[in-house]
C-alpha distance (Angstrom), angle and dihedral (degrees) to the residues before:
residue distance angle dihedral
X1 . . .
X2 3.81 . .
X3 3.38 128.9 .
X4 3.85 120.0 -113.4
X5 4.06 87.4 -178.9
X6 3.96 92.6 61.1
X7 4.08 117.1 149.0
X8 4.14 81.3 -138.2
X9 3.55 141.3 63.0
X10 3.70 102.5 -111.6
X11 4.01 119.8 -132.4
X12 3.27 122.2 -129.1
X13 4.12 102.2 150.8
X14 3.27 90.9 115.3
X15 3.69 108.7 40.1
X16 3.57 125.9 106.0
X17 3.57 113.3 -123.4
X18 3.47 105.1 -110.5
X19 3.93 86.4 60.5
X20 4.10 98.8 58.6
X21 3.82 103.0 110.2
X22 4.16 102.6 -110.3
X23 3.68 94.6 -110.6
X24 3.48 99.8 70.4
X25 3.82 92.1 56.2
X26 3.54 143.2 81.5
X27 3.38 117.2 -94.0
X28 3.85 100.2 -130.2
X29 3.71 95.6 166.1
X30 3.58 84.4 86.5
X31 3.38 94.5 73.7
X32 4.13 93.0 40.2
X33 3.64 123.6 4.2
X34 4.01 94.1 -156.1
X35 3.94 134.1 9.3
X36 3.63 85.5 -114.8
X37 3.71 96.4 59.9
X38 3.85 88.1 52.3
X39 3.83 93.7 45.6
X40 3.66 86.9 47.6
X41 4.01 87.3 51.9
X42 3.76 84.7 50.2
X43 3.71 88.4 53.2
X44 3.50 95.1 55.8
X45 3.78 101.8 43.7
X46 4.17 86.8 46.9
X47 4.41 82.8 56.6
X48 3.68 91.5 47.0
X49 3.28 112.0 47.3
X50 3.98 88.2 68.9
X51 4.25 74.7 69.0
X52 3.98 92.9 84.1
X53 3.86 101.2 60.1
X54 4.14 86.8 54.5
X55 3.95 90.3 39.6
X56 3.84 93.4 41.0
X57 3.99 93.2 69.2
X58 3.72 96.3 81.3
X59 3.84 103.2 -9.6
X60 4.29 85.2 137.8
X61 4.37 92.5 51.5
X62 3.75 85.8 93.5
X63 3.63 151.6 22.9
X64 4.04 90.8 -123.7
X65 3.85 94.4 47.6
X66 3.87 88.4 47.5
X67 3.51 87.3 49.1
X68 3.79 94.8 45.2
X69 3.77 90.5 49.8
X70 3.73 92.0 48.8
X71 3.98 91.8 50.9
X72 3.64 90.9 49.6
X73 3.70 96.8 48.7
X74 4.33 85.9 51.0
X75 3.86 86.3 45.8
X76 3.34 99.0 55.8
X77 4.36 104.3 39.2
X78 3.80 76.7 47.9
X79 3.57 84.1 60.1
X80 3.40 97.4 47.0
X81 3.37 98.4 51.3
X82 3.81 94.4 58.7
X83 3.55 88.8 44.2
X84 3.90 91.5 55.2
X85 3.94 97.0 44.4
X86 3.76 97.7 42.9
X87 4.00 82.8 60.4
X88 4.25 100.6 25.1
X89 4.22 83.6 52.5
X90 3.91 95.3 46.9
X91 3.50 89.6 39.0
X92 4.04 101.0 53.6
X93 3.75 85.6 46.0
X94 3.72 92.5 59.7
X95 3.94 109.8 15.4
X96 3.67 98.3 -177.1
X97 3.46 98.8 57.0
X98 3.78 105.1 108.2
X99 3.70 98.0 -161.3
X100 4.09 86.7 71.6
X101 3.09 104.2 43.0
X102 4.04 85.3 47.0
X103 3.71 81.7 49.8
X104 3.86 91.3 53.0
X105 3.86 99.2 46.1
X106 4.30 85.4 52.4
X107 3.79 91.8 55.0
X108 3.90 90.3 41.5
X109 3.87 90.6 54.2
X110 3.53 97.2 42.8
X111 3.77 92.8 47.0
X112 4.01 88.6 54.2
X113 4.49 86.7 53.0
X114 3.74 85.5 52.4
X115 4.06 101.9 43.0
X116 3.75 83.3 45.7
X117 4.04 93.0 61.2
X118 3.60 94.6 48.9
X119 4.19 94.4 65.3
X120 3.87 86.6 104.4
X121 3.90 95.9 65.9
X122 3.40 113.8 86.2
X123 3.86 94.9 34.3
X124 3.95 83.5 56.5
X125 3.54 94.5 49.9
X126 3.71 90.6 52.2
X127 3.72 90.8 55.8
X128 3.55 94.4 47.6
X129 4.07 82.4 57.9
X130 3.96 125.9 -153.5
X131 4.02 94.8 -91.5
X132 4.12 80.3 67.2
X133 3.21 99.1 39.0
X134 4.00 97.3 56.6
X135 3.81 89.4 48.6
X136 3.84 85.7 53.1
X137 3.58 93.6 54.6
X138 3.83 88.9 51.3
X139 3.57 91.6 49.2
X140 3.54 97.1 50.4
X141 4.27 118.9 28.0
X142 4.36 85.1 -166.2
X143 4.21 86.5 73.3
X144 3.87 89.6 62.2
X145 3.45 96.9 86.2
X146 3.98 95.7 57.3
X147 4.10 86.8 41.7
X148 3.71 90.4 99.0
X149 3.67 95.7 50.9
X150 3.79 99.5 44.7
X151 3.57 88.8 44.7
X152 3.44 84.6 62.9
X153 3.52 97.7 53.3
X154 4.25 87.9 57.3
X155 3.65 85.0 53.4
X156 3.52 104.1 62.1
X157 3.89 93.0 27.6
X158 3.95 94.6 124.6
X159 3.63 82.4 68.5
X160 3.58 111.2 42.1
X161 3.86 109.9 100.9
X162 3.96 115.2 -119.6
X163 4.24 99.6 -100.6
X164 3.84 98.9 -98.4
X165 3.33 94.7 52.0
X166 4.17 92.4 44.8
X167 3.79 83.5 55.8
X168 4.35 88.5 57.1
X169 3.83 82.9 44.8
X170 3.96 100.2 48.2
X171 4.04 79.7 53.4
X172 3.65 96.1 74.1
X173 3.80 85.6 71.8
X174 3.44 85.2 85.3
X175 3.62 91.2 73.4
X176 3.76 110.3 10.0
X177 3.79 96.1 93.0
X178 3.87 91.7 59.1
X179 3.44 108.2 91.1
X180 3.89 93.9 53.0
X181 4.51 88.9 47.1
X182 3.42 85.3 52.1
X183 3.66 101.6 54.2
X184 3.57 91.6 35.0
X185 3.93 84.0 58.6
X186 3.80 92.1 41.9
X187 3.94 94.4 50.0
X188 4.08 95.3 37.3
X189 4.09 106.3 29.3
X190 4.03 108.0 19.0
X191 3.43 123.4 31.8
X192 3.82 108.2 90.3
X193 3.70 115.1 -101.9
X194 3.74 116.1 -121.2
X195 3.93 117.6 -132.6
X196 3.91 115.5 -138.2
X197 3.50 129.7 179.8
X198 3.85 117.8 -142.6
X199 3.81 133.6 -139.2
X200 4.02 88.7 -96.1
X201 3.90 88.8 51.8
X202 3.66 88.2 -110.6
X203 4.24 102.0 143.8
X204 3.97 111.5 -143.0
X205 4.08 126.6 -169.2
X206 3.22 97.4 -138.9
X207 3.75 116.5 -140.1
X208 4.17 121.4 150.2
X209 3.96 92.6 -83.1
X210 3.69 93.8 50.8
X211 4.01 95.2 34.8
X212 3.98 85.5 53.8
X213 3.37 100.3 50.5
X214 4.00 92.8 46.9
X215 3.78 95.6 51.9
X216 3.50 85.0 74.6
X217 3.78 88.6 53.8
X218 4.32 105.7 138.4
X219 3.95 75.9 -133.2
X220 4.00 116.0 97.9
X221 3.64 87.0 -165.6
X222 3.53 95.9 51.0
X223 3.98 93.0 40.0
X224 3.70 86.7 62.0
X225 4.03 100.4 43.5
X226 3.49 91.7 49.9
X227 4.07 99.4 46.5
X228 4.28 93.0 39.0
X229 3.64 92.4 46.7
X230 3.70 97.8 47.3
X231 3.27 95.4 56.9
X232 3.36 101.2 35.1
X233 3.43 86.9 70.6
X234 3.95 97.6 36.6
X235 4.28 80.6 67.1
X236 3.63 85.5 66.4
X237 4.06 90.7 72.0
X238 3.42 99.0 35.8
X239 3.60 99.2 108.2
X240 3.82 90.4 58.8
X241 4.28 87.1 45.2
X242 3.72 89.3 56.3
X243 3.56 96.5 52.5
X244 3.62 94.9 43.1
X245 4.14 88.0 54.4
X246 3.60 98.9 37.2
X247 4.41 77.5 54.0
X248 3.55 87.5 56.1
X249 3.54 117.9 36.2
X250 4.13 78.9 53.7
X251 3.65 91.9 62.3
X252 3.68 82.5 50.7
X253 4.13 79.8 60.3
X254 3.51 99.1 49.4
X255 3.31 97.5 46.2
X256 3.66 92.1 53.6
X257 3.86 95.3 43.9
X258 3.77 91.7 45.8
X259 3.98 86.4 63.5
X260 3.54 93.4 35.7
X261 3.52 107.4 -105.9
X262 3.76 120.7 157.1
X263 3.82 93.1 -134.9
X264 3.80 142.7 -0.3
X265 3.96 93.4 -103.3
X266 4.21 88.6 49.9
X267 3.82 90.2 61.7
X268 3.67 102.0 43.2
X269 3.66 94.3 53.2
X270 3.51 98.4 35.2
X271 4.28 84.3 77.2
X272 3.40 88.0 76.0
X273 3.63 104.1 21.8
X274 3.29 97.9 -113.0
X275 3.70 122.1 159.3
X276 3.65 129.1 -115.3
X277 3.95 89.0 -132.0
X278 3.64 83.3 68.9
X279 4.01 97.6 62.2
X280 4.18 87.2 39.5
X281 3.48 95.3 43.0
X282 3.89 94.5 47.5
X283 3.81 82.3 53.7
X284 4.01 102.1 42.5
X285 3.96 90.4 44.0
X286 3.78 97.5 48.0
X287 3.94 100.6 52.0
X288 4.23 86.2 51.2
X289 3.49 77.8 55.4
X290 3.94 104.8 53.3
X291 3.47 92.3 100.4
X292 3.60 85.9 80.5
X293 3.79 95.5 62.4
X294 3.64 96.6 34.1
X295 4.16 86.4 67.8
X296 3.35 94.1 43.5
X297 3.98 90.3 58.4
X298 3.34 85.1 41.9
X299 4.15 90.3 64.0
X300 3.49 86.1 38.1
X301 4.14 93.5 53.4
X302 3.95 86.5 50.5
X303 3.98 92.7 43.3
X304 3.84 93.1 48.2
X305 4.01 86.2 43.0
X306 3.54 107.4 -126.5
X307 3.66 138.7 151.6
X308 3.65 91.9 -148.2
X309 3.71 129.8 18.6
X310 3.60 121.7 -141.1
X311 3.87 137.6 178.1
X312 3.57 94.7 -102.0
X313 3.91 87.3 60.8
X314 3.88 87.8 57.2
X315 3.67 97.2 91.7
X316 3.87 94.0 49.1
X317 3.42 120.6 108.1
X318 3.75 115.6 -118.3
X319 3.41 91.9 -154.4
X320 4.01 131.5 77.8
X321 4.04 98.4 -112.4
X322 3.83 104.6 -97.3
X323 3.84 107.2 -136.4
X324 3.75 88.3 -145.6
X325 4.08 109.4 148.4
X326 4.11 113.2 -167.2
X327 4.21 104.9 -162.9
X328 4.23 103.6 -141.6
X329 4.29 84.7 -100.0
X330 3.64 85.4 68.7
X331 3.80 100.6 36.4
X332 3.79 80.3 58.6
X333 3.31 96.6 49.2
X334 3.57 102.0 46.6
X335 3.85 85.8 48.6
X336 3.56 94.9 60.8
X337 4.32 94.3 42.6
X338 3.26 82.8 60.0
X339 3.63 110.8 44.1
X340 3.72 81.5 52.7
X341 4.12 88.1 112.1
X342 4.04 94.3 67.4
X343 3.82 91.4 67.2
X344 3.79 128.6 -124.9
X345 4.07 100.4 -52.9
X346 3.75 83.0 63.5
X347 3.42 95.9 49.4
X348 3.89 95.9 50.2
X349 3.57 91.1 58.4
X350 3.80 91.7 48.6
X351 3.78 82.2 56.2
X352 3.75 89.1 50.0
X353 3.93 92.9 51.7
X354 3.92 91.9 43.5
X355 4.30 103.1 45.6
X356 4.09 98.1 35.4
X357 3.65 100.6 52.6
X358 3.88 99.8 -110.5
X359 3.81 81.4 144.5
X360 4.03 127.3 84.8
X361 3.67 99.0 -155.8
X362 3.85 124.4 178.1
X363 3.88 131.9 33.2
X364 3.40 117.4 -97.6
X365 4.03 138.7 -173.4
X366 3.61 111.1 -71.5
X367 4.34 96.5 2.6
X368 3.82 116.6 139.9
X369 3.55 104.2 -104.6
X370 3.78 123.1 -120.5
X371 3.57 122.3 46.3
X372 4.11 132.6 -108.0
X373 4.09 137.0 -179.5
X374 3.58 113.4 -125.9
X375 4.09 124.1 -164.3
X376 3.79 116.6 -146.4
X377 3.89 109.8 177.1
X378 3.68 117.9 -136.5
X379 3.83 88.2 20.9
X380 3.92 118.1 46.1
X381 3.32 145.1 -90.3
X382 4.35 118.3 -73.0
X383 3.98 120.1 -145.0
X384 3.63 123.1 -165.1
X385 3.63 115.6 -163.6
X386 3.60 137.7 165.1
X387 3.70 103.8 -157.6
X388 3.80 128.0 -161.0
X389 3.59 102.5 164.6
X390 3.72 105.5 -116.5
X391 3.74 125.1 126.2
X392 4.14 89.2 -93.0
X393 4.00 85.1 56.9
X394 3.68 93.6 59.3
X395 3.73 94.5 44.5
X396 3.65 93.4 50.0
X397 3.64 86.3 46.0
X398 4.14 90.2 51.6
X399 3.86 90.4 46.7
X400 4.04 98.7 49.9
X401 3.79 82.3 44.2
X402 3.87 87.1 59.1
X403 3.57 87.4 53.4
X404 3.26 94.8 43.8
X405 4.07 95.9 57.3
X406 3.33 87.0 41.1
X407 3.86 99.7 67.3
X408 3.85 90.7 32.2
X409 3.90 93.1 58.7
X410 4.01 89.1 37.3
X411 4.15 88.3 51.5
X412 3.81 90.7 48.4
X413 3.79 98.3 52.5
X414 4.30 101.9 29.7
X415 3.71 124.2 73.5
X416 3.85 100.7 -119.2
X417 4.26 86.0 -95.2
X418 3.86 90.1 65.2
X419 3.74 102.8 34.2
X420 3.56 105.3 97.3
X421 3.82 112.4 79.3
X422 4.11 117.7 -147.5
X423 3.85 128.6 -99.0
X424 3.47 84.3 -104.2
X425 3.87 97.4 67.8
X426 3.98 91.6 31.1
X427 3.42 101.5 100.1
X428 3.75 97.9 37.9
X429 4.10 103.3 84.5
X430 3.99 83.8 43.8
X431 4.09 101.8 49.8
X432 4.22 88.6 44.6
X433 3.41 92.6 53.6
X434 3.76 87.7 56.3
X435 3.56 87.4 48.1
X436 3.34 93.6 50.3
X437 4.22 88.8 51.8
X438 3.68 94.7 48.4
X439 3.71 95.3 56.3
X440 3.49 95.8 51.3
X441 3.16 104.5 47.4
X442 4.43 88.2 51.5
X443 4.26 72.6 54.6
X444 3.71 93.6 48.8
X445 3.48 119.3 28.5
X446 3.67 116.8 82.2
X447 4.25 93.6 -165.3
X448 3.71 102.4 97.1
X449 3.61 93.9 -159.9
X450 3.65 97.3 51.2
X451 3.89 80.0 45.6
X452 3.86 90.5 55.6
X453 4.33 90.2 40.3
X454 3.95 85.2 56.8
X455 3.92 96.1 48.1
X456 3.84 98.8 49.9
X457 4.13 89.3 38.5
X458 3.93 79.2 56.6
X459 3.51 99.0 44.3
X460 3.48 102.3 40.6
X461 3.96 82.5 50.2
X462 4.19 86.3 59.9
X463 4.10 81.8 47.5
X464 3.72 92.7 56.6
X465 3.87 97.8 38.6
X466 4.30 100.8 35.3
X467 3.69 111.5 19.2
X468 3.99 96.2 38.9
X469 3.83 100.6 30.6
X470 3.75 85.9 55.1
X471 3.89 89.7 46.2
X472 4.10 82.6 59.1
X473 4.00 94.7 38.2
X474 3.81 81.4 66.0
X475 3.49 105.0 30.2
X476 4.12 76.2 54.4
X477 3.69 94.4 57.3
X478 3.77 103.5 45.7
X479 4.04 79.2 51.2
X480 3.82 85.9 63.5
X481 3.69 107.5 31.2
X482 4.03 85.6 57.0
X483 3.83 87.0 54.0
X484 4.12 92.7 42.5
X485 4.31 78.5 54.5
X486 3.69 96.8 57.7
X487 3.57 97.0 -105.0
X488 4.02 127.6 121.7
X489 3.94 126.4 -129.4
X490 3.89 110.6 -101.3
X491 3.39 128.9 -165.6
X492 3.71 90.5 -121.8
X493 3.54 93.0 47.4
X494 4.01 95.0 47.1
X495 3.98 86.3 50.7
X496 3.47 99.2 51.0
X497 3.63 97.2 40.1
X498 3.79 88.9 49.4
X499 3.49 90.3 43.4
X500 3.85 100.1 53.9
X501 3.81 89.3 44.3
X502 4.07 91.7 55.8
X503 3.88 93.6 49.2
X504 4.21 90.0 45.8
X505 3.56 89.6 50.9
X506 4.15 98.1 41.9
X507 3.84 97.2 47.0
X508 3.85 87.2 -117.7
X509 3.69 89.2 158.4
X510 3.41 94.3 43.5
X511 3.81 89.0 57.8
X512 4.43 92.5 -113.4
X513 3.67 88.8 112.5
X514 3.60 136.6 15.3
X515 3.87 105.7 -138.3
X516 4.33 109.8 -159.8
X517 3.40 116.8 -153.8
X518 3.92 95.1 -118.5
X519 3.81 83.4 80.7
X520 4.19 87.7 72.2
X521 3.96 89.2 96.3
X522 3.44 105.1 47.3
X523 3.36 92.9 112.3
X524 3.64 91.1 71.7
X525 3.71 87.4 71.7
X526 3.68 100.4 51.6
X527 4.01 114.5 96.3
X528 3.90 94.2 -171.6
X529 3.05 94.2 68.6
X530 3.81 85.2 73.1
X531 4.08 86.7 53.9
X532 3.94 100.6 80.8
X533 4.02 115.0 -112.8
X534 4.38 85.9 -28.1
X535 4.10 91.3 124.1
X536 4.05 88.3 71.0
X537 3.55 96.8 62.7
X538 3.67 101.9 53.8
X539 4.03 91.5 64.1
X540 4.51 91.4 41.6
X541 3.66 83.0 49.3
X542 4.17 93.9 55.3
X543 3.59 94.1 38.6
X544 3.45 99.1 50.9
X545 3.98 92.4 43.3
X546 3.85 89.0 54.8
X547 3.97 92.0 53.0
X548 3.53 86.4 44.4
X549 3.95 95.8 53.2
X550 3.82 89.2 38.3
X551 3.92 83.6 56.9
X552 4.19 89.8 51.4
X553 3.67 94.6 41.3
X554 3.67 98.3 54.9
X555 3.69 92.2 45.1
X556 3.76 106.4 -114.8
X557 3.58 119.2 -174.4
X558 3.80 108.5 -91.0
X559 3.97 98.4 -12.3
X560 4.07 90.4 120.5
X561 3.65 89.0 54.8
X562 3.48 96.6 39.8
X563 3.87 92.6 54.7
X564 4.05 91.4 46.8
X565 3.93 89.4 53.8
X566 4.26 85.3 43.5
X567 4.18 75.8 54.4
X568 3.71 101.5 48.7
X569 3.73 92.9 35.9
X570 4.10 90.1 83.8
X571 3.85 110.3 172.6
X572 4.25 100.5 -28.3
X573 3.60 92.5 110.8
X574 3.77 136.1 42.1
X575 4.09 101.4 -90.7
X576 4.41 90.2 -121.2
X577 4.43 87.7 56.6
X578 3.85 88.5 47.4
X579 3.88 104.8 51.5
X580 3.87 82.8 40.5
X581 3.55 88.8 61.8
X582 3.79 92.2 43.5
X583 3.57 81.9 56.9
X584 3.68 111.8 -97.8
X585 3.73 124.0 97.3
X586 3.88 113.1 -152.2
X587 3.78 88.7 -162.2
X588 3.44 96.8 68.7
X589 3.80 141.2 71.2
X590 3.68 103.2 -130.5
X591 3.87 96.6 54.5
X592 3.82 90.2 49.6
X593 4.13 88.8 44.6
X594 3.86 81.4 44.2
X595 3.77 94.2 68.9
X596 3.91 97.5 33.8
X597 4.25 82.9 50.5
X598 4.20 79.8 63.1
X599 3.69 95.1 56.8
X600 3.69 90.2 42.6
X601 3.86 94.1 62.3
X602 3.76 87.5 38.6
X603 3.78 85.8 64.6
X604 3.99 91.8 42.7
X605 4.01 89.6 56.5
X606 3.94 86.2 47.1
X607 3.60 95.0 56.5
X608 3.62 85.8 42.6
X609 4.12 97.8 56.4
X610 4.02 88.6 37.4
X611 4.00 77.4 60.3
X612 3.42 101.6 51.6
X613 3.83 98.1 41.5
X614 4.22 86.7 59.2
C-alpha cells in the first residue's frame, strides 16, 4: 500500500492510470458502483423523459400535478448530473480513454432531448398566474421548495418570450457559440507562431502557453521580447478579432432586445436581480482605490530592482523563488491550522474530504491538467488536483477546498431545487479560504522571506482578480454600449479603448507603470470577453470574501455563523439579499472600499517586512 505520509512528492506523470495506488484517487464508486448501474440509470432517464409530453397536457390543473411535474423535472437533472460526473470525473482522470468520453457525449445528447421538452414551462406557469400559484402553495406545503424559482419566473415575465417563439430563440444555439470557437481556434491553432530567441540563446515558438510562462522570465530583456513580439504579431489578425467580437457582443444585443431589455448589461443581471449600481459601483469604487495597487507596484518595482517599471515587468515575481516543497501531509495540515476560524462543523467536513478520498491528488499520464471542485448533491463533492507540492499547490488545494465546503454545506441544508448557489457567490467560499491561508501562515511562519513570497503571491493574486478584472468589466461595457449606439467594434477603436483603460488603471501617467503601446491588442487574447458581463464577478466575489474573512478574523459577533448560513444558503435567495445578510452589501461603497481597505494594509505590512529584511 502507498504511503500518504511520504517525506516526497510522489510521481506519477508518467503512470498509466490503472497503476496509481487507490489512495490517491477519487473514490468515484460513490457516485456508481459499476458502469452497468450507470448505464442502467441512463436507461431509465432515456424511457422517462418521453413522461413530459403526456404530463405536460395539464401539469398546471392542480397543485399535486404541479407538484408532481416539478419533482420529476428535479428527479431527473439530478439524474443527469450524476450521470455526467460519474463519466466527466473518470474521464478527466484518464482523457484518452474512449469509453468516457463516449460516456460523456451520451449524457450530453440526452441532456439536450430533455432540456428541449421542458420549453413549455415557464409560458405555463405564466398562464397559471401568481393569484393561482399562492393558493397552490397553500394547498399543497410539497410546492414550497420550487416557490423561489417560480417566483422568479413571475418576476421577469415581461420578458419571457411566448413558447413558440422561445423555441425560434433556443435555435440560435446552433450558431451562437461561433464567434468565441473561432477565435479560440485562431489564437490557439492558426495564427503563425513567432520564433524568438532569448538572452541565453534558448529559441522559443511563441504561442500563448509559452508567451505566458516567459513573461515571468527573471530576465528584463527577455520579459520585453517575449510580450512586444507577441503582440506584435497578434495585430496582424486583428481585423478578423474585431469582427468576430463586434459578432458577438451583438448577439449579446439581440438577445437582450428580443426580451426587451434596455441594454445588454440590464438582461444579464436581471437573472439574478442584481442591480446595475453593482457593476458601476464596482467600477467607480475601485479606480478611487488605485492608489492601493499603484504602491504595491511600487514595492514590487524596488523588489524586482528597476529604474523604471513597465507592464512587461508585471508578471515577474518580486520575490527570489523560495525553494520551499510542502509533501500532501503538510498541505493537509496547514489546511486544517488554518481553517481553524470556521469552528468544528467545518473542520469535520475537512476531515470528511481528507480520509474518504473526495480528493484526486497527483498527476497522472493522460489527466486534464489543472484542478477543479465539483458539487454532486446527495453524494459529495469531487476534487481534481494535480499536486506538486509548492506553495501554489497548497493554495489551490485551500481554494478547491473552499469550494468544496461550500457545495457540501449548501447540499445539506437546500432541497435539491435550491442547492446550487449563483456565479456570483462561486468564488466566494474558495478566495476566503485563501485568505484565511495567507494570514496564517504571516502568523506562523518564522522565514521572513517566505513570509514576504506569500504576501506579494497574494497580492498580486487581488491584482489579477480586482484591479484587472475590473479594468475588463469596463473595457466590457463600453464594448456594448457602442454596439447598443449603432456603432460597430473597430480595431482602432478596441485598441484605443483598451489602451486608455490599461494606462488609467497602471498609473502610467503618474509614472507607477510605464504602459507600451504593444499592449493595445490585448483584448484579442481575452476569451471572457465572449462570456457576457462574467469578468465583473470574479473581482465582487474577492472583495467581498476578504471583508468577510476580515469580519471572522477579528472576531465579530456572529460573522462565523453568518458566513456558514451565507454557505448553506445555496441558491434560495437572490445572491445581493444573501451577502447582505452575511454582512456585506454589494450595493454600497463602503463594503466594496471595505475589502480594497484589506489589500491596502496588506501592502502596508509588505513594505514593512521588505524593511526589516534590509
Amino acid at each position: 500500500m502507498a504511503n500518504l505520509h511520504s517525506q516526497t512528492i510522489p510521481d506519477y506523470s508518467n503512470s498509466e492510470r490503472k497503476d496509481v495506488p487507490v489512495e490517491f484517487t477519487w473514490k468515484l464508486d460513490d457516485i456508481y458502483a459499476t458502469k452497468d448501474v450507470w448505464k442502467a440509470d441512463m436507461d431509465f432517464i432515456a424511457s422517462s423523459i418521453d413522461k413530459i409530453d403526456a404530463m405536460s397536457a395539464d401539469w398546471t390543473s392542480s397543485a399535486n400535478k404541479m407538484l408532481a411535474m416539478m419533482d420529476f423535472i428535479s428527479e431527473s437533472q439530478l439524474k443527469f448530473e450524476k450521470l455526467y460526473s460519474y463519466a466527466g470525473h473518470n474521464s478527466n482522470s484518464d482523457v484518452g480513454n474512449s469509453e468516457y468520453q463516449k460516456m460523456k457525449g451520451e449524457v450530453q445528447s440526452l441532456g439536450v432531448k430533455f432540456g428541449s421538452k421542458l420549453s413549455f414551462i415557464n409560458d405555463d406557469i405564466l398562464k397559471l398566474g401568481e393569484e393561482n400559484f399562492k393558493n397552490y402553495l397553500a394547498e399543497e406545503k410539497g410546492l414550497d421548495v420550487y416557490r423561489f424559482g417560480v417566483e422568479q419566473v413571475f418576476r421577469v415575465k415581461e420578458h419571457i418570450l411566448p413558447s413558440e417563439q422561445q423555441k425560434i430563440v433556443s435555435m440560435t444555439g446552433l450558431f451562437s457559440g461561433a464567434p468565441e470557437q473561432a477565435s479560440s481556434i485562431l489564437n490557439n491553432l492558426e495564427i503563425p507562431n513567432p520564433e524568438v530567441t532569448l538572452s541565453d540563446g534558448k529559441k522559443v515558438l511563441l504561442n500563448y502557453s509559452t508567451y505566458a510562462f516567459y513573461r515571468g522570465s527573471k530576465s528584463a530583456e527577455d520579459r520585453t521580447l517575449v510580450m512586444t513580439e507577441f503582440f506584435k504579431n497578434q495585430k496582424k489578425f486583428e481585423n478578423t478579432h474585431a469582427t468576430l467580437l463586434d459578432g458577438e457582443i451583438n448577439q449579446h444585443y439581440f438577445s437582450a432586445k428580443v426580451r426587451k431589455y434596455n441594454t445588454c448589461l440590464d438582461a444579464r443581471l436581471d437573472d439574478n436581480k442584481i442591480d446595475k449600481e453593482v457593476y458601476t459601483q464596482l467600477i467607480k469604487s475601485v479606480k478611487e482605490n488605485l492608489p492601493y495597487l499603484w504602491e504595491y507596484l511600487k514595492i514590487k518595482k524596488e523588489l524586482l530592482g528597476l529604474q523604471k517599471l513597465k507592464y512587461q515587468d508585471l508578471y515577474a515575481s518580486a520575490v527570489k523563488e523560495v525553494n520551499k516543497i510542502f509533501v500532501y501531509d503538510e498541505a493537509e495540515k496547514i489546511v486544517r491550522e488554518s481553517m481553524k476560524p470556521l469552528g468544528e462543523d467545518y473542520a469535520k467536513i475537512l476531515e470528511e474530504a481528507f480520509k474518504n478520498r473526495w480528493i484526486d491528488i497527483y498527476p497522472n499520464k493522460g489527466k486534464e491538467s489543472g484542478a477543479y471542485s465539483s458539487g454532486l448533491y446527495g453524494v459529495h463533492p469531487f476534487i481534481k488536483m494535480n499536486y506538486t507540492g509548492d506553495y501554489d499547490a497548497v493554495a489551490t488545494l485551500t481554494h478547491e477546498l473552499g469550494h468544496c465546503v461550500h457545495s457540501y454545506l449548501s447540499d445539506g441544508a437546500q432541497h435539491y431545487a435550491n442547492s446550487n448557489y449563483p456565479t456570483f457567490l462561486a468564488e466566494i467560499a474558495s478566495t476566503f479560504n485563501e485568505n484565511l491561508l495567507m494570514h496564517y501562515l504571516l502568523k506562523s511562519e518564522s522565514d521572513d522571506m517566505f513570509k514576504l513570497y506569500v504576501l506579494d503571491n497574494y497580492l498580486d493574486g487581488v491584482r489579477g482578480t480586482i484591479f484587472r478584472q475590473t479594468l475588463f468589466a469596463e473595457f466590457e461595457l463600453a464594448m456594448h454600449e457602442k454596439i447598443e449606439n449603432g456603432e460597430s467594434l473597430t480595431p482602432d477603436w478596441l485598441n484605443e479603448k483598451y489602451l486608455s483603460l490599461t494606462k488609467e488603471y497602471y498609473g502610467h501617467d503618474k509614472n507607477v507603470v510605464e504602459v507600451g503601446d504593444f499592449i493595445q491588442t490585448e483584448w484579442s487574447v481575452i476569451p471572457h470577453f465572449y462570456m457576457n458581463y462574467y469578468v465583473f464577478q470574479y473581482a465582487t466575489g474577492l472583495i467581498s470574501s476578504m471583508a468577510l474573512s476580515q469580519k471572522v478574523l477579528s472576531n465579530e459577533p456572529e460573522a462565523k455563523e453568518k458566513y456558514l448560513t451565507l454557505l448553506k444558503s445555496g441558491g434560495s435567495d437572490y445572491p445581493i439579499e444573501l451577502l447582505k445578510k452575511a454582512g456585506v452589501d454589494m450595493t454600497k461603497t463602503e463594503s466594496i472600499n471595505e475589502g480594497l481597505k484589506n489589500f491596502g494594509n496588506l501592502v502596508n505590512e509588505m513594505q514593512a517586512l521588505v524593511k526589516k529584511m534590509k
